[in-house]
C-alpha positions in Angstrom: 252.0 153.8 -22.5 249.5 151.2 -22.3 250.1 148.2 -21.6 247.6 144.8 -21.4 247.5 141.5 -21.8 245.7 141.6 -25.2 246.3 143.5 -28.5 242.2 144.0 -27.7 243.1 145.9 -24.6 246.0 148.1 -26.2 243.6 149.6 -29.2 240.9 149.9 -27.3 243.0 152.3 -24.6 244.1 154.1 -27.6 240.8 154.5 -29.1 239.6 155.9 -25.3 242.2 158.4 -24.5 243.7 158.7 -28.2 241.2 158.3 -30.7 241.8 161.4 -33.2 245.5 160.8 -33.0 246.5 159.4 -36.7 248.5 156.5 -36.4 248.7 155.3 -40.1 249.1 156.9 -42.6 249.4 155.3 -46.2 251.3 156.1 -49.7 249.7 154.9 -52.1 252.0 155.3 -55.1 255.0 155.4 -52.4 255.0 159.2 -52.9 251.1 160.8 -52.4 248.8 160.3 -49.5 245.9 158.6 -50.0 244.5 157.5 -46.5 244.6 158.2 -43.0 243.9 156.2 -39.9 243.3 157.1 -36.5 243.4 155.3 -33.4 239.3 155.9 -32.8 238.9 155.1 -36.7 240.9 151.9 -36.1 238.9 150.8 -33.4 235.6 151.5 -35.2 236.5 149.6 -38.1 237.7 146.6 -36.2 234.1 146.2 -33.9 232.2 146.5 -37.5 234.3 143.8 -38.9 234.5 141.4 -36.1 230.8 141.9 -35.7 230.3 140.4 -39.2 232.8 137.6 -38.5 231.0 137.0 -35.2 228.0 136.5 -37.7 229.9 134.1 -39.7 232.7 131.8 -37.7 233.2 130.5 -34.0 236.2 131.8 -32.1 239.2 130.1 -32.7 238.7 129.1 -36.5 241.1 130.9 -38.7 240.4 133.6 -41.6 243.0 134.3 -44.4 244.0 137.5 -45.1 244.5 138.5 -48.3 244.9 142.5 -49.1 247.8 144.4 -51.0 249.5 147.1 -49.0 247.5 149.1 -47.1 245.0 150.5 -44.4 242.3 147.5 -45.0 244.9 145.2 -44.1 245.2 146.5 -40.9 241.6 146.6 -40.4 240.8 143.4 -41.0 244.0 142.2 -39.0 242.5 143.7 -36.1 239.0 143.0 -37.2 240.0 139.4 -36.3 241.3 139.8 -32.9 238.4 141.8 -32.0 236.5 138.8 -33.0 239.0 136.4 -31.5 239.2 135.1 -34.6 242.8 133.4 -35.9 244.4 135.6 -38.1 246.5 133.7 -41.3 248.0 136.6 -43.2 249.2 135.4 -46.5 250.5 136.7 -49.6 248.1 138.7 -52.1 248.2 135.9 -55.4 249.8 137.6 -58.4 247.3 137.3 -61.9 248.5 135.0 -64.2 250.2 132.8 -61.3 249.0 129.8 -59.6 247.6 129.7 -56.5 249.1 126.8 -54.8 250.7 128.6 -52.0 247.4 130.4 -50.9 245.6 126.7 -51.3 248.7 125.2 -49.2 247.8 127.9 -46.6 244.0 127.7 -46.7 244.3 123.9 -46.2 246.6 123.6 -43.4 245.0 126.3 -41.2 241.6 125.0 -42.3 240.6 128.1 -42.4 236.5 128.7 -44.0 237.0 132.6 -44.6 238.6 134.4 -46.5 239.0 138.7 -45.6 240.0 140.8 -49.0 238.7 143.9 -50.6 236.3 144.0 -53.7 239.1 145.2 -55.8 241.5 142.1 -55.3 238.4 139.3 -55.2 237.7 140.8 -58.6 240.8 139.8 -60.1 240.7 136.5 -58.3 237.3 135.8 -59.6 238.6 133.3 -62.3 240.9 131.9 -60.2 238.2 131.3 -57.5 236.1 129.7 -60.1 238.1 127.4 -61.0 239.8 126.2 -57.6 237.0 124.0 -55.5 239.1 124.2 -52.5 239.0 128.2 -52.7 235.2 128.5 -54.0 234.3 126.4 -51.0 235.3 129.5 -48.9 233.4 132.4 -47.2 235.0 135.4 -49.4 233.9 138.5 -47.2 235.3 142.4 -48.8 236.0 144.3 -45.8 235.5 147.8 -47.9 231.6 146.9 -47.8 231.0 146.3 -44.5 229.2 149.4 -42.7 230.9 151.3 -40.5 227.4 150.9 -37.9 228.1 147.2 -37.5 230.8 148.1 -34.8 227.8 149.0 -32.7 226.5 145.3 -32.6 230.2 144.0 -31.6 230.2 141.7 -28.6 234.0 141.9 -26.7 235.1 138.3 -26.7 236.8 136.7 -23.8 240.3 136.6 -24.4 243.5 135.7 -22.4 247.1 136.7 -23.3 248.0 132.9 -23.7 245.1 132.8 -26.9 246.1 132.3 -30.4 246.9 135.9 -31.8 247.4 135.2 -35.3 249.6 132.4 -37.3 252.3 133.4 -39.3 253.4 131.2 -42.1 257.1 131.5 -42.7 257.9 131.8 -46.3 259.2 128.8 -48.6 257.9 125.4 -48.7 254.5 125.1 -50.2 254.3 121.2 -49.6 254.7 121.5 -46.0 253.7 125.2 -45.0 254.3 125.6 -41.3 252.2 128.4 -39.7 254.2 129.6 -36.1 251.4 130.2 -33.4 251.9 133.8 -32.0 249.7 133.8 -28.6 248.6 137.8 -27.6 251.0 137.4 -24.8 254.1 136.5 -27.2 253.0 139.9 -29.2 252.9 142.7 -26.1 256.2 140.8 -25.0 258.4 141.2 -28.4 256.8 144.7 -28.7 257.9 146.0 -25.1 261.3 144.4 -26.2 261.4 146.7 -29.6 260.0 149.2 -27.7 263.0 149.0 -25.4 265.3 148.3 -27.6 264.6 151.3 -30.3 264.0 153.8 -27.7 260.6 154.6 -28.8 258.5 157.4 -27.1 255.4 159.4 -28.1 257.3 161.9 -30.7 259.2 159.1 -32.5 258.2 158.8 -36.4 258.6 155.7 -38.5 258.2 154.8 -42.0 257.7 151.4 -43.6 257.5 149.6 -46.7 258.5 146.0 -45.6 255.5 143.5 -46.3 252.9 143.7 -44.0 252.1 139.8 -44.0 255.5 139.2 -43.1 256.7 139.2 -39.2 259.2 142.4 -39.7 256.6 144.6 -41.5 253.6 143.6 -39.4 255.0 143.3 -35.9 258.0 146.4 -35.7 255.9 148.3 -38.9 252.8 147.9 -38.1 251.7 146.9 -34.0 254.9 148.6 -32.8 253.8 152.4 -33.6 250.5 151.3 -31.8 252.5 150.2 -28.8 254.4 152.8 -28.4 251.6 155.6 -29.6 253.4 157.0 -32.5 252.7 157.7 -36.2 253.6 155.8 -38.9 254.0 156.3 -42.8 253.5 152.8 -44.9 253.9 152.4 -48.7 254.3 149.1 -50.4 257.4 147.0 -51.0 256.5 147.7 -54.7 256.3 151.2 -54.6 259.9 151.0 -52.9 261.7 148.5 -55.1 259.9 150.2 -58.4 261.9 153.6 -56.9 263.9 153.1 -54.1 264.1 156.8 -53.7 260.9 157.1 -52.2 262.0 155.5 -48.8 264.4 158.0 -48.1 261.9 160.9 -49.7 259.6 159.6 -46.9 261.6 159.6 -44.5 262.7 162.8 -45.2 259.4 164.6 -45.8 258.3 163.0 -42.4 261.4 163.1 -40.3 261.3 159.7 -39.2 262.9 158.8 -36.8 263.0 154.8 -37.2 262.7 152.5 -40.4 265.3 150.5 -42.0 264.7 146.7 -43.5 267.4 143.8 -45.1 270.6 144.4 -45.9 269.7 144.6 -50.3 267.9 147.9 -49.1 270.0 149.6 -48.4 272.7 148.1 -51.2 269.5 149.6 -53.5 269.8 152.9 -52.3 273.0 153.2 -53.2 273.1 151.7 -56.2 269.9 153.4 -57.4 269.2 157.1 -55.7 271.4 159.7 -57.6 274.0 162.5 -56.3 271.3 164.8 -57.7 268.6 163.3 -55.8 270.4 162.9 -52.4 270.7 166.4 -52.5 267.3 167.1 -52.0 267.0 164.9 -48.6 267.3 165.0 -45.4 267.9 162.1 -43.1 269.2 163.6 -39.9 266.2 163.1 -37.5 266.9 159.2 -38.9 268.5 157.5 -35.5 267.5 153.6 -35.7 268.1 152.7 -39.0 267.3 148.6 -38.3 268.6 146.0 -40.1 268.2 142.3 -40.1 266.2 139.6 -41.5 269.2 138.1 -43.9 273.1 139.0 -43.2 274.2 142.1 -42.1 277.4 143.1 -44.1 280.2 145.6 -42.6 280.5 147.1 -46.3 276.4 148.0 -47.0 276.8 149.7 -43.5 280.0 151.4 -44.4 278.7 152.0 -47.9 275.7 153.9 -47.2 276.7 155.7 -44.0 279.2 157.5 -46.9 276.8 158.0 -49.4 274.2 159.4 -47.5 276.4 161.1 -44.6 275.9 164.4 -47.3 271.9 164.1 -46.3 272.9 163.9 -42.8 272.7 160.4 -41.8 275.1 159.5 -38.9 276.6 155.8 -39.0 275.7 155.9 -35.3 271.5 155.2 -36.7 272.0 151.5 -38.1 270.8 148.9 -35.8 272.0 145.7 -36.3 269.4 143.5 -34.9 268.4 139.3 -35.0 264.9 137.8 -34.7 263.0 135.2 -37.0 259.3 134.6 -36.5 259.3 131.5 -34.4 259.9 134.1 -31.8 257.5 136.5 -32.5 260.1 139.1 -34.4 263.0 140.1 -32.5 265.7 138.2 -30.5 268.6 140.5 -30.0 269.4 144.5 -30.5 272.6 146.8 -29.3 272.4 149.6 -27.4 270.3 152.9 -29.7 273.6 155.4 -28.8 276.3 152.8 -30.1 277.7 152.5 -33.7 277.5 148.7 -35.4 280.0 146.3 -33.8 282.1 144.9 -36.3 284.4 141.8 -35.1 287.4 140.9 -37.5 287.6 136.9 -37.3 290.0 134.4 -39.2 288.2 133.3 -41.9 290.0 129.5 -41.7 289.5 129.1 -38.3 285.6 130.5 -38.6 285.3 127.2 -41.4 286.4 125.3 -38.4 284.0 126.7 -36.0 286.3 128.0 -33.7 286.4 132.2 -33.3 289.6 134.1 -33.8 290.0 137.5 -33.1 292.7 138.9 -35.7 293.7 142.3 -36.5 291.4 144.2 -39.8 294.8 144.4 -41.3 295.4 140.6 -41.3 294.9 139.0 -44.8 292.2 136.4 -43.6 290.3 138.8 -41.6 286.1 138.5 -41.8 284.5 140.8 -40.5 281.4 140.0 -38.7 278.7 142.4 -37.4 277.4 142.3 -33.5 273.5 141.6 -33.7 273.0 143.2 -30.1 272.7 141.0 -26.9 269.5 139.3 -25.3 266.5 142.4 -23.3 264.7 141.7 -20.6 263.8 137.9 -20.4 265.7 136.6 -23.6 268.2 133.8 -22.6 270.5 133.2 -25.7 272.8 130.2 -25.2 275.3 128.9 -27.4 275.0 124.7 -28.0 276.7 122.2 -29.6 273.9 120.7 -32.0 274.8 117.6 -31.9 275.7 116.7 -28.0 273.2 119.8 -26.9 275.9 120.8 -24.3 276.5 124.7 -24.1 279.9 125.6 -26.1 282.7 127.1 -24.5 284.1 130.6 -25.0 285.7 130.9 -28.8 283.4 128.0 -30.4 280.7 128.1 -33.0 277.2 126.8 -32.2 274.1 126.7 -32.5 271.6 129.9 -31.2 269.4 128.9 -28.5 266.6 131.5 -27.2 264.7 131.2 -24.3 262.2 134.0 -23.9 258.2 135.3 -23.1 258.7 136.0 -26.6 258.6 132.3 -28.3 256.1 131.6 -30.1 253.5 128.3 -28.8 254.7 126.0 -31.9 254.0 124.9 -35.5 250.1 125.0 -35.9 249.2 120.9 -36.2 252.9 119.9 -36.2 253.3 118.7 -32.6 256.5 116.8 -33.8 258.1 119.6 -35.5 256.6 121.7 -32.7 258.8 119.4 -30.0 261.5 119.1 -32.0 262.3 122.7 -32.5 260.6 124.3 -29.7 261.1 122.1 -26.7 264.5 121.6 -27.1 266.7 120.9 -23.6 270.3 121.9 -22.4 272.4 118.5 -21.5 273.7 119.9 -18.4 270.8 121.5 -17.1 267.3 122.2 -15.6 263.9 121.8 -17.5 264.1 124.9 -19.0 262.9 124.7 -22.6 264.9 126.4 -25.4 264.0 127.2 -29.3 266.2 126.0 -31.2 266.9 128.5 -34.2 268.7 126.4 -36.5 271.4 129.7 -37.3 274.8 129.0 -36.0 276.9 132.0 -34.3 279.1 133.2 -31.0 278.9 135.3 -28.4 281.7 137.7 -27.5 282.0 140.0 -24.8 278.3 139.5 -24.4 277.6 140.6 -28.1 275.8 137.7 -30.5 277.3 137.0 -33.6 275.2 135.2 -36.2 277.6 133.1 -38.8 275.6 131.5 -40.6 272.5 128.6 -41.0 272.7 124.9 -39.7 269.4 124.3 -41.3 270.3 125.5 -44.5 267.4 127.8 -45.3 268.0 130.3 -48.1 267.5 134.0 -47.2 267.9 136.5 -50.1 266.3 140.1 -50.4 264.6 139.1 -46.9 262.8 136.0 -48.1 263.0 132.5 -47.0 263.2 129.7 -49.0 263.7 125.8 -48.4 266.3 124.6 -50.6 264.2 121.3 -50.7 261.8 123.4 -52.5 264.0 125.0 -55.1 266.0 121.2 -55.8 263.1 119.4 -56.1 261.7 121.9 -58.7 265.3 122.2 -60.3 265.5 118.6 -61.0 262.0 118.4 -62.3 262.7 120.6 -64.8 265.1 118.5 -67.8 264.6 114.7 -68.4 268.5 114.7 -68.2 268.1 115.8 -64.1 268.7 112.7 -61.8 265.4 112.7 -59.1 266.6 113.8 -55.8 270.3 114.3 -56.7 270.3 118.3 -56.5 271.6 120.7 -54.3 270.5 124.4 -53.7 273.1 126.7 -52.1 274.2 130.7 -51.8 277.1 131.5 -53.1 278.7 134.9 -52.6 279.6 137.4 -55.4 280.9 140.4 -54.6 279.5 141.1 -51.1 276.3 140.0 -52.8 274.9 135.9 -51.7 273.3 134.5 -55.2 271.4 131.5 -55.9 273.0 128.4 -57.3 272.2 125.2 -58.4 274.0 121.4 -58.5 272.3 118.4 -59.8 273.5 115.4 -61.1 273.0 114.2 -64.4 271.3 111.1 -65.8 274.1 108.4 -66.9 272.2 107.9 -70.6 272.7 112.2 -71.2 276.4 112.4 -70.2 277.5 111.8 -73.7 275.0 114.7 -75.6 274.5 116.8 -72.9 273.2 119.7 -73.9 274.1 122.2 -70.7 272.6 125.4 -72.4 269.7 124.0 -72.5 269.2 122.1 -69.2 270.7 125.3 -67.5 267.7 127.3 -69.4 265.3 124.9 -68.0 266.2 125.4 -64.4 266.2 128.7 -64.7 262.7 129.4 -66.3 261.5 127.1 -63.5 263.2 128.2 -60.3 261.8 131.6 -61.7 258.3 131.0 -62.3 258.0 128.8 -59.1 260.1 130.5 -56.6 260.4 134.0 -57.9 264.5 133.9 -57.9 266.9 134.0 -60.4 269.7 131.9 -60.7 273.4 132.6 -60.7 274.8 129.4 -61.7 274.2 126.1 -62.5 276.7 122.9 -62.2 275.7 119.7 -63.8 277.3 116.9 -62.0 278.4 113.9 -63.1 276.4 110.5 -62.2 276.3 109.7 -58.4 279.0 112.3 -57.8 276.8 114.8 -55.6 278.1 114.8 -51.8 275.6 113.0 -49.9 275.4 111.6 -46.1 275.4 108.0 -44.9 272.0 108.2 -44.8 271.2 109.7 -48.3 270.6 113.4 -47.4 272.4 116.2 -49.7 275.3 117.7 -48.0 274.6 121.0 -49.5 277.6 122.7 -47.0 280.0 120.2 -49.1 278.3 121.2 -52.3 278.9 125.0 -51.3 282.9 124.1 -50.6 282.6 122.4 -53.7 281.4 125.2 -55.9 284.7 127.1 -55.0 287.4 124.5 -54.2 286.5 122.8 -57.8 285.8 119.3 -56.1 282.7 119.1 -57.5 282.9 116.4 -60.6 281.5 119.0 -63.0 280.3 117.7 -66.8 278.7 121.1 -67.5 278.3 124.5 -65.9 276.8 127.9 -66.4 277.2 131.2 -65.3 275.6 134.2 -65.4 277.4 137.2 -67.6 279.2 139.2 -65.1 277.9 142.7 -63.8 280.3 144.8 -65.9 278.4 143.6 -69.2 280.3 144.9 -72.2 277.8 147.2 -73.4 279.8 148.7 -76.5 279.1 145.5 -77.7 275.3 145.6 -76.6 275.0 148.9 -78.1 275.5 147.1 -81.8 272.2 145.1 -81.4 270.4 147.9 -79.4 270.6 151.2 -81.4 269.0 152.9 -78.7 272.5 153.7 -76.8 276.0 155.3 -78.1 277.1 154.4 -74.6 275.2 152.1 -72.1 274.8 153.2 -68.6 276.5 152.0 -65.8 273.9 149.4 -63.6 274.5 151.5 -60.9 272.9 154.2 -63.0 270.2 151.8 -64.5 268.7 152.3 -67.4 266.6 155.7 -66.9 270.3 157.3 -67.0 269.5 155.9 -71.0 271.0 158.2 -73.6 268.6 162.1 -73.4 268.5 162.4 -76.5 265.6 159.7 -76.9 262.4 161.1 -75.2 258.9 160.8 -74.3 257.7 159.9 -78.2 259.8 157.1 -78.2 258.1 154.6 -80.5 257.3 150.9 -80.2 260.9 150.1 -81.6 262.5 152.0 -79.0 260.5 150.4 -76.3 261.3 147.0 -77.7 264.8 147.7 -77.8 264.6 149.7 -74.5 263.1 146.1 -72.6 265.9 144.2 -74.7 268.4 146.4 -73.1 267.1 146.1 -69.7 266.9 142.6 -69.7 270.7 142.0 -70.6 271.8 144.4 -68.1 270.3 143.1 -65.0 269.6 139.6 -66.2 273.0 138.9 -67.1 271.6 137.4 -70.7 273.3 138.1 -74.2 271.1 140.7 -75.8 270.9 138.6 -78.9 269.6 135.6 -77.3 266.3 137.4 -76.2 263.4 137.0 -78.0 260.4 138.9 -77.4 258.1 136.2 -77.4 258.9 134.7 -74.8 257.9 135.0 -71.5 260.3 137.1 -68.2 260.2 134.0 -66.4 262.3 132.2 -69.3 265.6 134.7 -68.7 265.2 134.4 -65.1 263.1 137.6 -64.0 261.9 137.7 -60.4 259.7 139.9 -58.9 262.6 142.4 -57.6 263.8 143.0 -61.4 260.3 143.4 -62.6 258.9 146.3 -60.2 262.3 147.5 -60.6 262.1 147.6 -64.9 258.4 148.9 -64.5 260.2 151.7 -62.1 262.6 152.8 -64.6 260.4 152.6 -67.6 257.8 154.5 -65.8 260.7 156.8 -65.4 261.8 156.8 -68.9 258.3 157.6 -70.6 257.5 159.9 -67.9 254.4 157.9 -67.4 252.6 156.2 -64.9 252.8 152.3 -64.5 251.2 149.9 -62.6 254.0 147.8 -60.9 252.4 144.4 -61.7 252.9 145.5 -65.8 255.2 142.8 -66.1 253.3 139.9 -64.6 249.9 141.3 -66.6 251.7 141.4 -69.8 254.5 138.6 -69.3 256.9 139.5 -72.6 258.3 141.9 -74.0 256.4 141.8 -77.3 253.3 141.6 -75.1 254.2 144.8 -72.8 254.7 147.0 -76.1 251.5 146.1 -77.3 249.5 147.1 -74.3 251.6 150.4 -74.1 250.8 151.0 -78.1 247.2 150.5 -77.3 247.0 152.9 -73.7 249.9 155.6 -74.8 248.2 157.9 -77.4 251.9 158.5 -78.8 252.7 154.9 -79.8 251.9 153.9 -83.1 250.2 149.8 -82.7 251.6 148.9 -86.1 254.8 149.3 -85.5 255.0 146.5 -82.8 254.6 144.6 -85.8 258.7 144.8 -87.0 259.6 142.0 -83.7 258.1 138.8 -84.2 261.4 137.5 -84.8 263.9 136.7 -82.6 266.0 139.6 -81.6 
């Protein structure tokens, strides 16, 4: 295994005594191969483009990178480092969306190039146009450069305490903070994976996790170059359109390691079929990782039955912790073991004090183990307030100390101090991150309990709650500024969005809560891709707040379930066991609906393939009621997804099933290119030779 104090060194020892080995290979529908990427091609690739960034920018300034899924990605990731050149990974912008979080990013890391491919700058073109601050930059399509370019590459000098690449954690757009990974933080966290997962030459993985995020880019992407082994990537479309095609990968390949949040693995089960299990096989599958938002006992129990019949062992999950302020990971078990699972008392958990109790006991929680701290990781348990380490049996907050911390916030030196430079009260002048999550450790195992900073974690995704209440409150004249609170609640094993805000004193008497809960929805939606779960409209000045004025959203959660909230007006999502007997009498396309653990391409066989407009209208009504949780009769085709709530997770997932269903094949951004239902029958009238386009005339009503 090579080993080096640069990412630089590593590929370039590949490319010497490895090149023809094929490291990545990619899926481009999630199912068929459509490149292949060798440790010598990667190398080549990455001297041509740092050569033309050479050309362009000093070392040190920063380039954005924005690609879909794929092999140029990786290119141009290491196209950068070749030319010691920052790397800002960011989200590819979705058509028909603004592009404020890209702009946020481009201005705080003052970056003057942009990498992409030809194929995404031409559906940016309009967007460019019209964006100064984005026209202003260098827009360079790494698919053009020639592959003789490499030739003219000039090796920069570069130290293992240099910039790598910064990595801009999800959420707020009004205050991005970009976490400086230094070369030296990256071969660090990957010797610890390495370690941790057991890795060697024959191991196999297979990812789909984002690659612009720190899971899918670090343990995806750099870690099979670490440890010399091949990996298979597809997109986290291609998975959440058809969740089967994980485990068919994994199968088909035998990998040996993939895994990603705990809702993967809750889609597998819900979505992959008895019929369809029975064609895979998972038994080479022995680190089944999972992290990045919590890890519950039931998924792990839940699909180590389902899937046991393809061979998976329980033994494979890894239960792991890490964030990206220190590089990826933090804390792993022990490859052999099975999960840990601790059974708590639930009241005295509340209280932040850690009883052991029996599973049988009636206020038993059961916690999972996230591993212990490898090689230089110091994990200490502190009090947040008197920054004294806790005793044995108390909740606090997780401290790390490790070669694996990132340098700070990128032009945030306050932030930066405050959160990386943090000190023990009783000890030396060793500096601590401070991670903001609050958890114990027993018997040398960490256990994570929850978040002191409040941040919102759902399919894997952070979010600032800041974010999502200022938006909410925005959203209905009858919102009081300022007075909202953004929480997770949990329904049934499952942690959902919800919303508090107070309500202005001159609307209490006509309050109109349908409406104001409609607003916040359609705008948490189109501004922060989630969906809501429920909304309480709070009387005037009633929202818990601290001395100081701040929201004491852990009040507002207690709230939501003790009643103490001073609630004028609430709304709730329709539960998951939607009566659809009574859907079926609006939406002639079903006798009997299908379960949502089914979905809808379980839809009654005897409509097929020549299904007309009608039955695609009706088809899109149904699907939105399921999985929406809105009264069939209160959609109207006109309107846009975002208005019901529709975030990106239910639209690949609808495209999925109605690719599925018509036995066609669909692009998995159909529903942000065509953004109602009306408009989505329309395109398929025009592009499916068996539609007839005059028929989408019979909905311009509302349904």
């Amino acid at each position: 295994m090579a080993k080096g104090l640069t990412l630089i060194e590593l590929l370039r020892h590949r490319a010497l005594y490895q090149a023809d080995q094929t490291l990545y290979t990619f899926l481009q529908d999630g199912e068929t191969e459509s490149f292949r990427l060798t440790c010598g091609e990667l190398d080549q690739q990455a001297r041509a483009i740092a050569a033309s960034l050479q050309s362009l920018v000093a070392p040190g300034d920063r380039a954005i990178l924005v690609y879909q899924s794929g092999l140029d990605y990786i290119a141009a990731f290491f196209g950068c480092l070749y030319a010691s050149v920052v790397a800002v990974p960011a989200y590819p912008p979705r058509r028909n969306q603004n592009q404020s979080r890209l702009q946020s990013i481009v201005a705080d890391a003052q970056a003057t190039v942009v990498l992409t491919t030809t194929a995404e700058l031409g559906k940016m073109d309009n967007q460019i146009a019209q964006n100064p601050e984005l026209a202003a930059l260098h827009w360079l399509p790494t698919d053009l450069i020639a592959s003789h370019l490499a030739s003219e590459w000039q090796e920069p000098m570069v130290s293992g305490s240099d910039l790598a690449f910064l990595q801009y954690t999800s959420g707020s757009t009004g205050t991005p903070r970009g976490v400086m990974v230094s070369h030296e933080n990256l071969l660090q966290n990957l010797t610890l994976i390495h370690q941790c997962f057991e890795h060697a030459p024959h191991s196999r993985g297979v990812i789909w996790l984002p690659p612009y995020h720190d899971m899918g880019l670090i343990g995806g992407i750099l870690q099979p170059l670490f440890g010399g082994f091949p990996v298979v990537l597809m997109s986290p479309f291609a998975f959440l359109q058809k969740p089967l095609r994980w485990l068919e990968a994994i199968s088909r390949y035998q990998a040996t390691t993939s895994g990603g949040p705990n809702f993967a693995y809750d889609l597998a089960c819900r979505q992959v079929t008895p019929e369809q299990r029975a064609t895979l096989d998972l038994s080479r599958w022995d680190v089944a990782f999972t992290g990045a938002e919590p890890i519950r006992a039931e998924t792990l129990d839940h699909f180590a039955h389902t899937f046991a019949e393809c061979g998976f062992r329980r033994e494979a999950f890894y239960p792991c912790y890490g964030m990206a302020e220190t590089t990826l990971i933090i804390s792993g078990g022990l490859k052999a073991d099975p999960p840990l699972i601790c059974q708590v008392d639930k009241a005295a958990l509340e209280q932040n004090q850690v009883v052991v109790v029996g599973e049988e006991y009636n206020t038993a929680q059961a916690i999972v183990s996230c591993g212990r701290s490898w090689l230089d990781q110091k994990i200490e348990i502190v009090d947040p307030e008197t920054f004294i380490p806790c005793h044995a049996g108390k909740v606090g907050e997780i401290w790390v100390s490790s070669s694996s911390v990132a340098l700070g916030y990128w032009k945030q030196p306050e932030n930066t101090e405050a959160t990386f430079r943090a000190y023990l009260n009783d000890s030396g002048n060793e500096p601590f991150l401070r991670t903001g999550d609050l958890g114990f450790v027993q018997d040398g195992e960490l256990f994570v309990t929850g978040r002191l900073k409040d941040l919102i974690i759902i399919r894997g995704c952070n979010h600032y709650p800041q974010d999502i209440e200022l938006t909410a409150t925005q959203s209905h004249p009858a919102l009081r500024s300022g007075c909202g609170a953004a929480i997770l609640v949990e329904v049934d094993g499952v942690e959902q969005l919800a919303i508090a805000c107070e309500v202005e004193r001159n609307y209490l008497r006509q309050l109109d809560v349908q409406s104001v809960a409609t607003a916040i929805r359609q705008a948490v939606s189109k501004h922060h891709d989630l969906q809501v779960y429920t909304v309480a409209l709070l009387k005037t000045a009633s929202i818990p707040k601290t001395s100081s004025g701040k929201i004491k959203r852990h009040a507002c959660q207690a709230g939501f379930w003790d009643g103490s909230l001073d609630v004028v007006g609430h709304w709730t999502a329709m539960p998951q066991d939607i009566n659809l007997e009574q859907q079926a009498q609006v939406n002639p396309l079903q006798e009997q609906g299908p379960s949502e653990k089914q979905g809808l391409a379980a839809i009654d066989q005897t409509l097929t393939p020549t299904s007309t407009p009608d039955e695609i209208e009706n088809w899109l009504i149904a699907y939105l009621a399921l999985y929406l949780k809105v009264p069939s009769n209160e959609i109207n085709i006109n309107e846009p997804f975002a208005n019901y709530g529709m975030d990106s997770s239910v639209a690949v997932s609808a495209t999925g099933e109605l690719a599925q269903w018509l036995n066609l094949e669909l692009d998995p951004t159909l529903f942000w290119e065509y953004p109602s239902i009306k408009a989505v029958v329309q395109y398929l009238s025009q592009e499916c030779r068996y539609l007839q386009p005059e028929d989408t005339q019979s909905g311009d009503a509302d349904t």
